[in-house]
Structure formats: structure tokens, C-alpha cells
DOLUM-529527 format. One record per residue: x, y negated, z of N, C-alpha, C, CB in turn. Coordinates in steps of 0.001 Angstrom, whole numbers, m for minus. Glycine has a CB too. Layout:
<rs>
     n.px     n.py     n.pz    ca.px    ca.py    ca.pz     c.px     c.py     c.pz    cb.px    cb.py    cb.pz
        X        Y        Z        X        Y        Z        X        Y        Z        X        Y        Z
...
</rs>
This chain:
<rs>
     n.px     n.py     n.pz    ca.px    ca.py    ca.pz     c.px     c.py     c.pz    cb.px    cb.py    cb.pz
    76481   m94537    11857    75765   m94602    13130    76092   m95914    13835    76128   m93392    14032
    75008   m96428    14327    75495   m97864    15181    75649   m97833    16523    74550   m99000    15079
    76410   m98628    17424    76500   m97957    18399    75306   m97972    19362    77581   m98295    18898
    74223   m98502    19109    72793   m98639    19903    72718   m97409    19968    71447   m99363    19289
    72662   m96962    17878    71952   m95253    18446    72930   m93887    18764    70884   m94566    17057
    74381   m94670    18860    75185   m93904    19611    74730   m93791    20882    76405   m94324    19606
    74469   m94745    21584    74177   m94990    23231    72633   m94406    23222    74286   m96929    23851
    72170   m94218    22327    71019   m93846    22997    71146   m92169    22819    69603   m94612    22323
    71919   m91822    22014    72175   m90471    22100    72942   m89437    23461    72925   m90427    20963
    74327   m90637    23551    74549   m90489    24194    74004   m90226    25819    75010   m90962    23761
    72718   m91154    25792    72000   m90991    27121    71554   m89803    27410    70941   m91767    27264
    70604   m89654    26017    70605   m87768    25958    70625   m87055    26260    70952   m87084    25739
    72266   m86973    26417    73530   m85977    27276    73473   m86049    28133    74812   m86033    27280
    73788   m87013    28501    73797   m87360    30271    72725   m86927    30782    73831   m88900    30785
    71541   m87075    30176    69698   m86589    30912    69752   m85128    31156    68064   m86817    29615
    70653   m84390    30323    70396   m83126    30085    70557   m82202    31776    71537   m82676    28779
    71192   m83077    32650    72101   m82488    33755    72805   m83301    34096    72877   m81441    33525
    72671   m83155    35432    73598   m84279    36880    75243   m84068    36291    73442   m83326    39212
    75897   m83301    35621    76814   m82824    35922    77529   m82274    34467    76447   m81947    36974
    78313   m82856    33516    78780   m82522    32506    80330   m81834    32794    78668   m83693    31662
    80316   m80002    32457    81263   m79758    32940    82439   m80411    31696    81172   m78250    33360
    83653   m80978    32548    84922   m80970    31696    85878   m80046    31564    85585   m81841    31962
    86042   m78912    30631    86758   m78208    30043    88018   m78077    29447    86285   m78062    29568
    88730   m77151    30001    90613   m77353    29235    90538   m75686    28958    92500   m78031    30768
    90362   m75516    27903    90087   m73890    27370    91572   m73553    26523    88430   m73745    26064
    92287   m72362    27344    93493   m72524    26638    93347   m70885    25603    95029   m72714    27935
    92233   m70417    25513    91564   m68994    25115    90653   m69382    24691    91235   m67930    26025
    90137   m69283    23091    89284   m69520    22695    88332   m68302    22599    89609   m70143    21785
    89060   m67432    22759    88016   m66093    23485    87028   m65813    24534    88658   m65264    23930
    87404   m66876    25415    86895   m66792    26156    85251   m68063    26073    88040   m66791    27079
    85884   m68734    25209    85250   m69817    25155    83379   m69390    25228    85868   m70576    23746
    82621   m68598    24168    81536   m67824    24597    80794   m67650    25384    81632   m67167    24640
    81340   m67153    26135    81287   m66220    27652    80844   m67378    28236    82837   m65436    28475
    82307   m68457    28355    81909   m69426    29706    80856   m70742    29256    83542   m70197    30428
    80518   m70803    28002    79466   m71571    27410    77997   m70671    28076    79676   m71578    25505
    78189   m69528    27660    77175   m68742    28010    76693   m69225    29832    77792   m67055    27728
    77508   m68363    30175    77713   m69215    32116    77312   m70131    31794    79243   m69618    33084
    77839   m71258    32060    77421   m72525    32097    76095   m73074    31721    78191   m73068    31477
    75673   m72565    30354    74599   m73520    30118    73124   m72073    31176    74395   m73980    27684
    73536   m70890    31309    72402   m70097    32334    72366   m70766    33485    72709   m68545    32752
    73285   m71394    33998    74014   m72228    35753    72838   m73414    35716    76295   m73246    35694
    72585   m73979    34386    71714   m75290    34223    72652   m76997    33663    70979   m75485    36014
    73512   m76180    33307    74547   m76957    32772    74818   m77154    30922    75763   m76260    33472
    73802   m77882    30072    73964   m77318    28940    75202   m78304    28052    72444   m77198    28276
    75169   m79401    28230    76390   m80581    27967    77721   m80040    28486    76090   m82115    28836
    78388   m79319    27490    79551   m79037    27726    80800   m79748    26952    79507   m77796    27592
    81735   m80265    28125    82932   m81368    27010    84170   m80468    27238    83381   m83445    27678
    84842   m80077    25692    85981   m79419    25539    86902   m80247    25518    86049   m78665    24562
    88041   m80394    26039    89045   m81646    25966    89945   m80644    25256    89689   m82522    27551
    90780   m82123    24102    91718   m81531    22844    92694   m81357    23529    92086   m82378    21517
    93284   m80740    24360    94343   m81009    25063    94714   m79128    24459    94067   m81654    27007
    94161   m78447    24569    95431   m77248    24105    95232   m76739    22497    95275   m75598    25227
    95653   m75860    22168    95635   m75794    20397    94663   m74660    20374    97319   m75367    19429
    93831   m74448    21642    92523   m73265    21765    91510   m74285    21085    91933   m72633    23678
    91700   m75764    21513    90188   m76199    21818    88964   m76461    20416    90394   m77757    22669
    89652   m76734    19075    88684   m76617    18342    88082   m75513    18343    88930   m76890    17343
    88948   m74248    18045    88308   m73143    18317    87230   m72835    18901    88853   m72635    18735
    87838   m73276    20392    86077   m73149    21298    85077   m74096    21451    86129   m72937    22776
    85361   m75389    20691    84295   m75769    20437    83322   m74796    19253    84621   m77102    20113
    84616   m74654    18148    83319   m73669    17245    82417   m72618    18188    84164   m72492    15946
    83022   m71912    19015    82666   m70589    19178    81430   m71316    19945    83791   m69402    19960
    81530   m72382    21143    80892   m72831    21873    79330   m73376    21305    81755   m73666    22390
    79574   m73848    20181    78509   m74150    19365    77423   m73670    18756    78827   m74444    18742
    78023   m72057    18639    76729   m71061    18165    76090   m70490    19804    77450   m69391    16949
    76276   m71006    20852    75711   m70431    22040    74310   m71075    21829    76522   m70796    23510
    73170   m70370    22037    72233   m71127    22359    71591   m72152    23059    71931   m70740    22439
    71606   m73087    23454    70967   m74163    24400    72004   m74849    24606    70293   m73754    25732
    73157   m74878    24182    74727   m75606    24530    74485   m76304    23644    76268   m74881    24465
    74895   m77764    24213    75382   m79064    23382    77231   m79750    23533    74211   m80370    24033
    77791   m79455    22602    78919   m79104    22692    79822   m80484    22365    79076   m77896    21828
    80535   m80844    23096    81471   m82285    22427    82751   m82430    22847    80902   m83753    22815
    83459   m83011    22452    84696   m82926    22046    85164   m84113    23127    84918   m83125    20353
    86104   m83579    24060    86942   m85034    25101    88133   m85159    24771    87130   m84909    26818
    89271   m86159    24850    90269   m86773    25062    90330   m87150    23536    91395   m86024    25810
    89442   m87567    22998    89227   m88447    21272    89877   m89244    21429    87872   m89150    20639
    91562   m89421    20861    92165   m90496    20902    92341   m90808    19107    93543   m90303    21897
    92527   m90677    18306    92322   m90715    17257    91596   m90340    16125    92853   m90630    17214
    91350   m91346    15032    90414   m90826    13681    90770   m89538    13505    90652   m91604    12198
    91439   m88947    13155    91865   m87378    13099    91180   m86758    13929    93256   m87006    13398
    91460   m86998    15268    90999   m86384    16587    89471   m86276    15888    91231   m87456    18231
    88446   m87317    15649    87157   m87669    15683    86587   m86309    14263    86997   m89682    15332
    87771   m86962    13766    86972   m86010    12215    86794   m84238    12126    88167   m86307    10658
    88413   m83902    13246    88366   m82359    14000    87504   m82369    14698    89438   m81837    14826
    87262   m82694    15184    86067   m82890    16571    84564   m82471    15484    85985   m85198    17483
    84299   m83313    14805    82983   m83134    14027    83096   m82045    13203    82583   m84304    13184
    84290   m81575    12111    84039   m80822    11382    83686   m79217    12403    85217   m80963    10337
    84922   m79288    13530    84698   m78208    14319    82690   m77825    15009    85914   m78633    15608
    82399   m79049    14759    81079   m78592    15579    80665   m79442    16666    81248   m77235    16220
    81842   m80545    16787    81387   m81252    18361    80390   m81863    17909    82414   m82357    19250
    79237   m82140    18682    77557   m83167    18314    77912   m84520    19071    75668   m82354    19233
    79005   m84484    20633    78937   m85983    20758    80838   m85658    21252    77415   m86852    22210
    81525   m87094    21252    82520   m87253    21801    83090   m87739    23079    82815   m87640    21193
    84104   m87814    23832    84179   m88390    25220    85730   m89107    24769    84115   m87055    26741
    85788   m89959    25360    87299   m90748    25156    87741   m91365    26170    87378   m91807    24151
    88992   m91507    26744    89404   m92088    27847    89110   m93504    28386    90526   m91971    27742
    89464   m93928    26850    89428   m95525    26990    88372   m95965    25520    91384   m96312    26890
    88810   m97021    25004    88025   m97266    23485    89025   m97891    22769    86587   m98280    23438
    89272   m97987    21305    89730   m98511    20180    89385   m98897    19262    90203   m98130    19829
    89379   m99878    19019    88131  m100380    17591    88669   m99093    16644    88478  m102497    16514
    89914   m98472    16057    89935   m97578    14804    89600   m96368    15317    91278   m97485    14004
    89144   m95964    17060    88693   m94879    17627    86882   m94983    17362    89283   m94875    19265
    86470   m96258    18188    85041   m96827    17913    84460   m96498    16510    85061   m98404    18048
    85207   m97020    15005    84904   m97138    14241    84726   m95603    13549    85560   m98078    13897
    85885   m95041    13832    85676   m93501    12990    84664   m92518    13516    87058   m92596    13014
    84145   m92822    14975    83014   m92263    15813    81553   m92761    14492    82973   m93260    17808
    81806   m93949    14532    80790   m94597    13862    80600   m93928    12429    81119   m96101    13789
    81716   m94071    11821    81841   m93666    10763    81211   m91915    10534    83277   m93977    10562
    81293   m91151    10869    81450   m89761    11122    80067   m89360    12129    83042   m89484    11878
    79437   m90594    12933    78212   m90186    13526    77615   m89140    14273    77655   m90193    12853
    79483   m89544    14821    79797   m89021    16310    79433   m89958    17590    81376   m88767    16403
    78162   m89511    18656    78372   m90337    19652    79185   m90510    20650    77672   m90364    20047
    80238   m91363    20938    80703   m91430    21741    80414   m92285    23261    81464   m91552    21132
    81089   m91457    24277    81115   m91730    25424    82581   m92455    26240    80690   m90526    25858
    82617   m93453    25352    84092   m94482    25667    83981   m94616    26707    84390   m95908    25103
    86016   m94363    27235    86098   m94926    28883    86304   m96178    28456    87375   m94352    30056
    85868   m97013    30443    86216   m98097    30430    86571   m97833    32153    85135   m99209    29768
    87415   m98795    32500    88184   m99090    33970    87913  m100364    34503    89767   m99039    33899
    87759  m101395    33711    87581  m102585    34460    85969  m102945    34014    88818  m103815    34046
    85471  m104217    34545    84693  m104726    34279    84989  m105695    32826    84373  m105195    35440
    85875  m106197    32568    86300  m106471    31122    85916  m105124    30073    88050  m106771    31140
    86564  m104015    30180    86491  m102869    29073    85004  m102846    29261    87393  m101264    29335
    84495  m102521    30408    82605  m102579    30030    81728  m103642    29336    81794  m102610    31331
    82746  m104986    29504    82081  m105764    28988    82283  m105822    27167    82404  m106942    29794
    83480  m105551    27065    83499  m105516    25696    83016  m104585    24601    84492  m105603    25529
    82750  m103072    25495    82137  m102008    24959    80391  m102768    24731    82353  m100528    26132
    80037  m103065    25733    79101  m103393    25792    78687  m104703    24416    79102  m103637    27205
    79508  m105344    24211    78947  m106344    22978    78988  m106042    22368    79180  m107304    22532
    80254  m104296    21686    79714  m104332    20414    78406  m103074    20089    81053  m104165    19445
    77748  m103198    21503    76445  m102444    21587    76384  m101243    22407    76039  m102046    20308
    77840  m100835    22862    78243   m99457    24045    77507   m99342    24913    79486   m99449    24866
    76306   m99196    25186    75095   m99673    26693    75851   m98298    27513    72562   m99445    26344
    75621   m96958    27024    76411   m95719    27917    78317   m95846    27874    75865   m93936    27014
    78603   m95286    28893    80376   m95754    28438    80409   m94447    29736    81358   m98076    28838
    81780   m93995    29517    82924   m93449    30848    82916   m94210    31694    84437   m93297    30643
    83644   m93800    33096    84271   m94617    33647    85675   m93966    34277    83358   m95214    34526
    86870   m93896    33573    87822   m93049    33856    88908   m94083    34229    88131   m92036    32706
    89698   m93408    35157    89983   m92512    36219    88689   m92721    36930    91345   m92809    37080
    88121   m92149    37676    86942   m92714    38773    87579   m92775    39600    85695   m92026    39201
    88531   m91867    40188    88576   m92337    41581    89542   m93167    41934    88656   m91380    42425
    90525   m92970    41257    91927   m93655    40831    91536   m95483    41103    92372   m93180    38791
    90420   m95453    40307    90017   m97098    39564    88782   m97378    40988    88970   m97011    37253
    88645   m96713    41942    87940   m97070    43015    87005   m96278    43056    87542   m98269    43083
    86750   m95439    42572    85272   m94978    42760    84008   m95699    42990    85257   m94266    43703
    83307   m94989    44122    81967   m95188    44182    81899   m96761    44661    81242   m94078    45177
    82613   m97235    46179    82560   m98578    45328    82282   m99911    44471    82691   m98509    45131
    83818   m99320    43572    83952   m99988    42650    82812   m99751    40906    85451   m99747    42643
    82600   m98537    40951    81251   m98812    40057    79698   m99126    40509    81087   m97632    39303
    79821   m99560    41864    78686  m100442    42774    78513  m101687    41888    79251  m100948    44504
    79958  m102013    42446    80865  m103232    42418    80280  m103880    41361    82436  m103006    42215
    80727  m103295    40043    80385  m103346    38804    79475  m103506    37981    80591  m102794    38549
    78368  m102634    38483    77171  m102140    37979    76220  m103897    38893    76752   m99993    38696
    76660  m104331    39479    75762  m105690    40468    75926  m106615    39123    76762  m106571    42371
    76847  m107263    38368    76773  m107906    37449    76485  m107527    35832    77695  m108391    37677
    76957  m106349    35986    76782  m105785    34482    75693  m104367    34587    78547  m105267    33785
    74428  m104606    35222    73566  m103431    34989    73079  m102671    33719    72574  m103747    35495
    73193  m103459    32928    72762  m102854    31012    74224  m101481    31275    73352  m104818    28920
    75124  m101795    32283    75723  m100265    31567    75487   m98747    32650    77791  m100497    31314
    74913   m97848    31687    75171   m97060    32507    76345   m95940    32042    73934   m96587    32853
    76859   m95347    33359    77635   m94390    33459    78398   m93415    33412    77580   m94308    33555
    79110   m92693    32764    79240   m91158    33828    80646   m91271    33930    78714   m89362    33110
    80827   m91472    35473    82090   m91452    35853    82839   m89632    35636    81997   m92098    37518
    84069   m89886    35585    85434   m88695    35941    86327   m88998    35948    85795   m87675    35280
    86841   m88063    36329    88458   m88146    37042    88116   m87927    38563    89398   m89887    36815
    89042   m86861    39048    88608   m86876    40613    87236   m86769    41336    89000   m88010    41071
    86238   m86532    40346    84742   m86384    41243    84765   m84833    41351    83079   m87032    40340
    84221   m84615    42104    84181   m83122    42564    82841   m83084    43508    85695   m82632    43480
    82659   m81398    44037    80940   m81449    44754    81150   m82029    45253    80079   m80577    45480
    82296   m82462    46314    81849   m83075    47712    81785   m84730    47708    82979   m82581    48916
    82137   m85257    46525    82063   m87084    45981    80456   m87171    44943    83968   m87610    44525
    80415   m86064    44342    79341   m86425    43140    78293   m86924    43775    78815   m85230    42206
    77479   m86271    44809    76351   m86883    45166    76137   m88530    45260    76137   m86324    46323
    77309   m89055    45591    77810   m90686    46286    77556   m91472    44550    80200   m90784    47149
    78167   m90094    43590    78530   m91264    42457    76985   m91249    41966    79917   m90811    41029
    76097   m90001    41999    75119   m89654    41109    73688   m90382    42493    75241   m87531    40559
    73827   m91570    42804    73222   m91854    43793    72987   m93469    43338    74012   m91437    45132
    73762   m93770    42289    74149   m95055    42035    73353   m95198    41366    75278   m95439    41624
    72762   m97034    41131    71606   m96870    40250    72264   m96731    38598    70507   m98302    40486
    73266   m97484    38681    74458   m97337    37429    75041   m96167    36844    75624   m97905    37797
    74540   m95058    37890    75202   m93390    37243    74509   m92707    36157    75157   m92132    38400
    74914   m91950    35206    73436   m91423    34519    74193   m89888    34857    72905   m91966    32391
    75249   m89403    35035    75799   m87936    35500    77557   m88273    35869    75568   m86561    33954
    77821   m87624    36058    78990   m87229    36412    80005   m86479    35378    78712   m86495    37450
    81197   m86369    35093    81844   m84989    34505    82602   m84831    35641    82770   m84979    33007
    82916   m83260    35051    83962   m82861    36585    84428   m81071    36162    82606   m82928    38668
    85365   m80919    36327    86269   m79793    35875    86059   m78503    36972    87956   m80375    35842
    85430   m78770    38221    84970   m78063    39225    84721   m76766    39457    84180   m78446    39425
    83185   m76896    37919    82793   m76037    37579    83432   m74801    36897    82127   m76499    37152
    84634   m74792    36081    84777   m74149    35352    86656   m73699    36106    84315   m74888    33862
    86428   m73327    37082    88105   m73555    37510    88689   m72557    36647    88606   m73235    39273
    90405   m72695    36206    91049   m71720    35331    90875   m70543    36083    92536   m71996    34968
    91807   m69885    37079    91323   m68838    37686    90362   m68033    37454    91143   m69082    38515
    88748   m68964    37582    87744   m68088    37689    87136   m67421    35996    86598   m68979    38585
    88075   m68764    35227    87671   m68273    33512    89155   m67048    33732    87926   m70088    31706
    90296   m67456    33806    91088   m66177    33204    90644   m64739    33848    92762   m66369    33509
    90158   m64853    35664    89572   m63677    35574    88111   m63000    34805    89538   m63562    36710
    87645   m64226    33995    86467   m63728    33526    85387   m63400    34483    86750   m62669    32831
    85334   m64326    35452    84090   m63857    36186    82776   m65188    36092    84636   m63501    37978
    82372   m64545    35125    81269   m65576    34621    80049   m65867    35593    80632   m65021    33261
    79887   m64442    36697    78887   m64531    37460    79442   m65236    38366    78285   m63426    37844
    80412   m65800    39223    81157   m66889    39981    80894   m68317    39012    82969   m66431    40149
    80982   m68308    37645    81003   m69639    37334    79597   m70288    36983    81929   m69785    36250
    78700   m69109    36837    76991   m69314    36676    76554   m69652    38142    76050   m67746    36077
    77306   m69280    38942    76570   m69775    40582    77297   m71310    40594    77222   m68528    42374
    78633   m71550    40719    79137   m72772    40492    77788   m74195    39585    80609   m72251    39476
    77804   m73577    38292    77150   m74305    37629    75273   m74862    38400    77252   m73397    36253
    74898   m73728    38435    73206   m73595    39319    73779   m74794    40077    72611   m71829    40550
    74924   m74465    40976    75026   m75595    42668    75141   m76836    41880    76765   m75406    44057
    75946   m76934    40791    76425   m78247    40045    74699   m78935    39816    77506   m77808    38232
    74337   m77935    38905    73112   m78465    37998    71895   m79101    39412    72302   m76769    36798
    71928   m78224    40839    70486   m78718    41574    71433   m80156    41892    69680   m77548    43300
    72154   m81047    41921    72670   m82072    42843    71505   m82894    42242    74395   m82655    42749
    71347   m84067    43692    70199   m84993    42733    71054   m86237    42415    68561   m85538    43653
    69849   m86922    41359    70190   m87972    40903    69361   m88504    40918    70682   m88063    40023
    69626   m90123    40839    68523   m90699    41275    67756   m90833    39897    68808   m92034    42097
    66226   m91267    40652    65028   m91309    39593    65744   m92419    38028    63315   m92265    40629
    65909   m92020    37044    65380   m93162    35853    63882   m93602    35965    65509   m92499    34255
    63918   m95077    35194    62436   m95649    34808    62316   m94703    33338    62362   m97728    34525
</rs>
């Protein structure tokens, strides 16, 4: 896969919904259920981050849900990339980028959604064809702002900031002409998954999914 038609896949995702929930599933039992929620809420781009020893799991489980497009976050290594795909993920999310991270995405024809923090990391994603990228930490690295800031010299990139966006910032970020969505962990709080109340996280999602964004050409 090259990364053009990584990025254009990647855009995809982002089109699908203002709002890509980010996921830390430490129950892959549960995983189902809250795919289910989520993508009824209007939320169908769901990112599982590798962070507990649930998460391939629920990417599998997450994958046979209907209308869910399922991908794999905190891709820090070829390993990471190749679990990620065999499990079922369709695109990836990564903090930062690595050419032997870049390359095994490529390789494996996984799209990824590389962070970048400065205007350097965008620029370099960007030559070797990255047009969609992260922008992580968001808020940490300035927020709204600073991907203003950014987006004035380097418009070929677009977006989706996280870290720290939540309802009451997203509108600001998803307002930008540089945004294409948001991720944000909001949606899916632990609490409301360990009590299993899916009808709390399907209203969450609906509020997530109406936020606007501005028009694409």
C-alpha cells in the first residue's frame, strides 16, 4: 500500500463521523456490546488502543459487529502492526511515526493515522505522501491554536487531533478548516462500560456523532 492510498483511506475514517471514539478495553467481553452502542450512537470508526492484553481480542470480537470499522491505536511496532491486522484491525492510529513503523503499515496494508506534534513531523509525514496524520498530544502541544497555527502554512494536511479533546473543546477543534474529526475517550468512559450500560453510552455517542464539522469541498 502507498501512503497516498493509505491517506486516502484513511480520510474515509475520518468522513465516517465528527468523532472517532478512543478505546482502552480491559474485557474483551464486553467488547461487542460497546461496538454495538457505539456504532447505533452514529459512531462507526472505532480505535482499540494496545494498551491492555484484552485488546486484540476486542478488536476480533469488535469486527464481526455490523457497520463497525475497527482499528488498532498505540501501533508502536512491526509486531504491533502485524497483531493489529491479523486480529482484524482495517486501519491503524500511532502516536508519533517511524520509518520501520511507516513501512510495516505499508507493508501489511494497514492505513495508518501517524501522530505528528510539530510542524516538522507534519512536514515529513507529509513527503513521504502522509496527506491525513494525528495530531497528538492535542492539547498538551497547544491545541486549537496551534493546529490553526499550522494548518496556515501546511494546508495539504489534514487532521484528527487527541489527547485531551473532550465535548466541551471538540467543536473549536472540528471547526478548523485543517480538522477532518477528532478522537476522544469521552464516549466510552470505564465506569459506564464496567457497569454495562450501553443505553448511557449510545446517548453519549448520538451527542458525539450530531457535533458539526465544517463543510469538505
Amino acid at each position: 500500500m502507498t501512503p497516498q492510498h493509505a491517506s486516502e483511506l484513511s480520510a474515509k475514517v475520518c468522513a465516517l463521523a465528527p468523532v472517532i471514539p478512543v478505546l482502552v478495553i480491559d474485557d474483551a467481553a464486553t467488547a461487542a456490546d460497546l461496538a454495538l452502542a457505539l456504532v447505533a450512537g452514529g459512531l462507526p470508526a472505532l480505535e482499540v488502543t494496545l494498551r491492555t492484553p484484552a485488546a486484540l481480542d476486542a478488536i476480533r470480537e469488535m469486527a464481526a459487529v455490523p457497520g463497525g470499522v475497527v482499528g488498532a491505536g498505540t501501533l508502536l511496532t512491526p509486531h504491533d502492526v502485524e497483531a493489529a491486522k491479523s486480529a482484524g484491525a482495517t486501519f491503524g492510529v500511532a502516536p508519533g511515526a517511524t520509518d520501520l513503523l511507516l513501512e510495516a503499515c505499508e507493508a501489511n496494508d494497514l492505513p495508518l493515522l501517524a501522530g505528528a506534534a510539530t510542524a516538522t513531523e507534519a512536514m515529513r509525514l507529509l513527503e513521504r505522501g502522509y496527506s491525513v496524520q494525528k495530531f497528538f498530544p492535542a492539547e498538551v502541544n497547544g491545541g486549537v491554536p496551534a493546529l490553526k497555527a499550522i494548518g496556515a502554512p501546511i494546508p495539504q494536511v489534514g487532521f484528527c487531533p487527541t489527547g485531551g479533546v473532550s465535548l466541551a473543546n471538540a467543536p473549536a477543534y472540528l471547526a478548523l478548516p485543517n480538522v477532518l474529526c477528532v478522537g476522544g475517550s469521552w464516549v466510552a468512559p470505564a465506569a459506564l462500560v464496567a457497569a454495562r450500560d450501553w443505553a448511557a453510552i449510545r446517548a453519549l455517542a448520538a451527542e458525539a456523532a450530531a457535533l458539526p464539522r465544517r463543510p469538505r469541498p
